[in-house]
Phi, psi and omega in degrees: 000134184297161191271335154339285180297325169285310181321324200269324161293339200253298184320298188300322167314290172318300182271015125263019169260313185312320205290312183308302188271005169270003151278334179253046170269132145272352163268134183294289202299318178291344160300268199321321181282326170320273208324298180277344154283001168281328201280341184262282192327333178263332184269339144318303196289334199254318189331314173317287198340292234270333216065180215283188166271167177293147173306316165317321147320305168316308157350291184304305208303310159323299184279330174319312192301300194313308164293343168258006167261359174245000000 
C-alpha cells in the first residue's frame, strides 16, 4: 500500500472524529469558534511549509475578514 493512500485514509479518518465532535457542541456559536481555531491553528502550522501571500493578495484578504466578521 502506498504511504499516499494510508495518508489519505487516516486524513478522512480524522475529519470524521472532527465532523463528530463539532456536532456535539450545542451552542451554534461555540460550534463556529472551535471551527475557527482550529481552522487558524492549522493555518499557523502549515505557514513555514507554504509561506505568506503574496502583497498583492492582502487586499482581498483584508477584505474578506471585514465582510465576514462584520
Amino acid at each position: 500500500m502506498s504511504r499516499a493512500l494510508v495518508l489519505s485514509v487516516l486524513f478522512a479518518g480524522l475529519l470524521h472524529v472532527w465532523n463528530a465532535l463539532a456536532k456535539g457542541v450545542p451552542s451554534q456559536a461555540a460550534s463556529f469558534a472551535l471551527l475557527n481555531l482550529a481552522t487558524a491553528a492549522l493555518s499557523w502550522l502549515a505557514l513555514p511549509l507554504i509561506g505568506a501571500p503574496r502583497v498583492a493578495a492582502w487586499p482581498f484578504l483584508l477584505g474578506s475578514t471585514a465582510c465576514h466578521t462584520g
